[in-house]
C-alpha positions as CSV (number, residue, x, y, z in Angstrom):
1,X,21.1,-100.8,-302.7
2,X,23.1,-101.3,-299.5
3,X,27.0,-100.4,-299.4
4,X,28.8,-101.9,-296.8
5,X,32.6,-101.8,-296.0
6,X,35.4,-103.8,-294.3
7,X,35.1,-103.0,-290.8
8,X,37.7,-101.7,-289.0
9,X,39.4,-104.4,-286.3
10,X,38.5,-107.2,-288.2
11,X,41.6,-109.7,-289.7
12,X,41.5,-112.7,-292.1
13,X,42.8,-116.2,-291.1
14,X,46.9,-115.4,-291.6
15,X,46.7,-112.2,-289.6
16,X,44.9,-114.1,-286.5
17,X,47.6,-117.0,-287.1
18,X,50.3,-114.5,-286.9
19,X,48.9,-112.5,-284.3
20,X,48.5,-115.4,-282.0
21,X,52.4,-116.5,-282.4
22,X,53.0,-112.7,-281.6
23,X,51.4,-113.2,-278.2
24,X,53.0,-116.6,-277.6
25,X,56.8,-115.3,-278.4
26,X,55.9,-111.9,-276.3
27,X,54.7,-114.2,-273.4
28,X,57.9,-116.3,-273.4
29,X,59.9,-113.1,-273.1
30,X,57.7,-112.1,-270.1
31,X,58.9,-115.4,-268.8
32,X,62.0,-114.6,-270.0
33,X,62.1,-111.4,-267.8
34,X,60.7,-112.3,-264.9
35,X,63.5,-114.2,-263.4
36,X,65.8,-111.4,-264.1
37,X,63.8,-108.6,-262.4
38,X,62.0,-110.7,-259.6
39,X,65.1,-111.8,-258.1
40,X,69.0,-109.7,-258.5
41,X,70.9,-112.7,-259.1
42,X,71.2,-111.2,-262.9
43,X,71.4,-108.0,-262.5
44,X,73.2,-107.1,-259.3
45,X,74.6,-110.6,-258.4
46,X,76.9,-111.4,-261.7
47,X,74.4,-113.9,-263.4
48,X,74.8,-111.7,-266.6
49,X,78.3,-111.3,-266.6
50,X,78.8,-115.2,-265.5
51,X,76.8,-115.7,-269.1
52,X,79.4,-113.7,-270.6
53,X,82.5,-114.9,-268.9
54,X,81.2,-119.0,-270.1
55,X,80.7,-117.4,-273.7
56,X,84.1,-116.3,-273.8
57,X,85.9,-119.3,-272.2
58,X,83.5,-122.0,-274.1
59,X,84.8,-120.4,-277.8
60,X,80.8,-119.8,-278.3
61,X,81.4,-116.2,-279.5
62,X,81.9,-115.0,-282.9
63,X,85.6,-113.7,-283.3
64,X,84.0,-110.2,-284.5
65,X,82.3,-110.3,-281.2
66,X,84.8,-111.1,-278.8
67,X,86.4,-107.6,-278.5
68,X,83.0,-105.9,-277.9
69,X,82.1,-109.0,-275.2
70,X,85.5,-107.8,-273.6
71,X,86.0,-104.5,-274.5
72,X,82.6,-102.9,-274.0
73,X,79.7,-105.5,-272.6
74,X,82.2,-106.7,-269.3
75,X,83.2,-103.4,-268.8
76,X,79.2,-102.2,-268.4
77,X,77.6,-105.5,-267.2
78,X,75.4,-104.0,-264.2
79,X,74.1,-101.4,-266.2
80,X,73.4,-104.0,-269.8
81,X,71.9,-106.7,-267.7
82,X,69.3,-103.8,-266.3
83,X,68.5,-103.3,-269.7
84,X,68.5,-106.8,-271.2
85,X,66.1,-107.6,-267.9
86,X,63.5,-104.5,-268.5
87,X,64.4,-104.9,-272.4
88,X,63.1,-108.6,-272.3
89,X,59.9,-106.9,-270.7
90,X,59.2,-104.1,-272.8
91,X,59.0,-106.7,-275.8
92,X,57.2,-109.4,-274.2
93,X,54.2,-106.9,-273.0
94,X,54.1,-104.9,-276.2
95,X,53.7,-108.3,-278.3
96,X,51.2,-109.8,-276.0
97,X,49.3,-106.4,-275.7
98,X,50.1,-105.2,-279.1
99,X,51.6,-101.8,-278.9
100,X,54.5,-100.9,-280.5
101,X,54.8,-104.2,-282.3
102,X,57.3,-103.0,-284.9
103,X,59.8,-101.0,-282.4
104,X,59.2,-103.7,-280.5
105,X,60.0,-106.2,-283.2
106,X,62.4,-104.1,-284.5
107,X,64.3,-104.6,-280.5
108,X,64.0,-107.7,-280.7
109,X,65.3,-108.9,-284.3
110,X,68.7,-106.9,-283.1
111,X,68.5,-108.7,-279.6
112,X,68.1,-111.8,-281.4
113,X,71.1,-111.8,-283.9
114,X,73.4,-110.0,-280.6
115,X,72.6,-113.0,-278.7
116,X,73.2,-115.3,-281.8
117,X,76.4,-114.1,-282.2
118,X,77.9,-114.0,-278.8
119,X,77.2,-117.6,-278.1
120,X,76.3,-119.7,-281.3
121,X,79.7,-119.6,-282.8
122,X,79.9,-123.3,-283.9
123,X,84.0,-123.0,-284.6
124,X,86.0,-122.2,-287.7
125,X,86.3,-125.9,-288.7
126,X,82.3,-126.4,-288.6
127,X,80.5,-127.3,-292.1
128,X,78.1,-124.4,-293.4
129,X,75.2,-126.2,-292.4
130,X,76.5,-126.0,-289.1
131,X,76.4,-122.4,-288.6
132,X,72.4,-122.8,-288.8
133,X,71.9,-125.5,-286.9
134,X,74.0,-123.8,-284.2
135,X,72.0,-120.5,-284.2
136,X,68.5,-122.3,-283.9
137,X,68.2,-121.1,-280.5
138,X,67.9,-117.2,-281.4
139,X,67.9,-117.4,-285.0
140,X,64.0,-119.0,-285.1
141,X,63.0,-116.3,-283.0
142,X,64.6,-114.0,-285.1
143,X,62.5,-114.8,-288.0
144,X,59.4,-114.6,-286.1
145,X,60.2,-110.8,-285.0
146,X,61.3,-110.1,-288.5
147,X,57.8,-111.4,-289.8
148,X,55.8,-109.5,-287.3
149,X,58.2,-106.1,-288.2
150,X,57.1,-106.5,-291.8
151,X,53.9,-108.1,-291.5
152,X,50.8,-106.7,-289.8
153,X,49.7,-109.2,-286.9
154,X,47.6,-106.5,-284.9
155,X,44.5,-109.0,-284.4
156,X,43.9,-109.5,-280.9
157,X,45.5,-106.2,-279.7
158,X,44.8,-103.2,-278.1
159,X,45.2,-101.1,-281.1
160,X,42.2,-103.1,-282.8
161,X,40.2,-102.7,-279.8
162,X,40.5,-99.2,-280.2
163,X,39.6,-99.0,-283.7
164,X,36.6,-101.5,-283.4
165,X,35.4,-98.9,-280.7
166,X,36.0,-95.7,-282.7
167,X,33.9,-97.6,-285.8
168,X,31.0,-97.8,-283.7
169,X,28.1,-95.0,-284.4
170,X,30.6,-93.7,-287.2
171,X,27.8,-91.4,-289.6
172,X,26.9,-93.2,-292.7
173,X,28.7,-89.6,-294.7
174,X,32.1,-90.5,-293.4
175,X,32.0,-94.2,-293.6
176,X,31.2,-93.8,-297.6
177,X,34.0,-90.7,-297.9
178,X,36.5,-93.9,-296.4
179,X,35.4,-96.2,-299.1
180,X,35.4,-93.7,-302.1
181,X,38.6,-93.0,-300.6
182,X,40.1,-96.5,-301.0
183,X,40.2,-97.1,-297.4
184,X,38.1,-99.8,-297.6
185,X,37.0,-102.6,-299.8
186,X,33.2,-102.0,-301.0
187,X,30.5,-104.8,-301.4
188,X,27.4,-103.3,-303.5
189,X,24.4,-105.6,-302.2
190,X,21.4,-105.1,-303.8
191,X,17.8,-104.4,-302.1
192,X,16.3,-107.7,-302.4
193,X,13.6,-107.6,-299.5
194,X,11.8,-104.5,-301.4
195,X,8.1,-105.3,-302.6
196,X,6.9,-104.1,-305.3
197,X,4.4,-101.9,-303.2
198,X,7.4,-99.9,-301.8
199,X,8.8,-98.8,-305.1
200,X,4.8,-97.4,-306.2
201,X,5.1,-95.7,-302.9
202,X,8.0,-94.3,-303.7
203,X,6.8,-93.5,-307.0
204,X,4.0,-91.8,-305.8
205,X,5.7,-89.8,-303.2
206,X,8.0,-88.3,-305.8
């Protein structure tokens, strides 16, 4: 009989499907981040603090936030827009490369829901439903980070490259110590394409 394992860098239908919408949300935040390193109109020429000023005077930050938007963010703009620029860039190539996906993801989710509330505050007199429908332009992608933090979309990545390579020429010994170890799953597929004439032969030679 032949026993064979699940080899490693190999992924089932929902992983691929996840791990592709990792590399499409990490290449929109290399777009993202682009436009804010490239040029210094962000960072050095008040385009982040500009964001911040509108958020305040349009009423689209959270009353919790407004003292921290004040308080702390205006106060430290040059140096936060650096790191929302090289922040945004950090995410976007760890998703599309897949490094790092959960600190990544992790950075993100809390980026996300920052964002959310400093400028999707639909006002104390909106209807619940409101509040969602207000948020859809951070809160979608704050799902997706939170599914690939808790999920496992590492098909199409650099870390299953690596493990496809190490697999290759692995002894037979260790590959069966993995499966008796529950590393693995483990098909048994018997010898089919023996003859008869093999088994005498191995008859007679014992």
């Amino acid at each position: 009989m032949t026993i064979t394992g699940e080899q490693p860098g190999t992924f089932d239908r929902n992983t691929r499907a996840l791990s592709l919408l990792r590399i499409a949300v990490g290449a929109l935040f290399l777009i993202f981040a682009e436009y804010k390193i490239v040029g210094t109109q962000f960072t050095l020429g008040g385009g982040f603090d500009g964001w911040i000023r509108r958020f305040l005077a349009d009423g689209a930050a959270y009353p919790f936030m407004i003292p921290v938007l004040r308080g702390f963010v205006q106060e430290h703009s040059v140096a936060i827009a650096f790191l929302v620029a090289y922040g945004e860039l950090a995410i976007g190539l760890a998703l599309v490369l897949g490094v790092l996906v959960r600190t990544a993801s992790v950075a993100g989710f809390i980026y996300m829901l920052a964002l959310l509330f400093s400028s999707n505050y639909p006002g104390a007199d909106a209807a619940f439903w409101q509040y969602f429908g207000a948020s859809l332009d951070h809160s979608v992608l704050a799902m997706c980070f939170a599914a690939f933090a808790i999920g496992k979309p590492f098909a199409f990545s650099l870390s299953s490259v690596r493990a496809r390579r190490a697999s290759v020429g692995t002894p037979v010994i260790e590959r069966i110590r993995e499966i008796q170890g529950g590393r693995s799953s483990v098909i048994i597929v018997p010898d089919t394409d023996r003859g008869a004439g093999d088994d005498r032969a191995e008859h007679r030679g014992a």
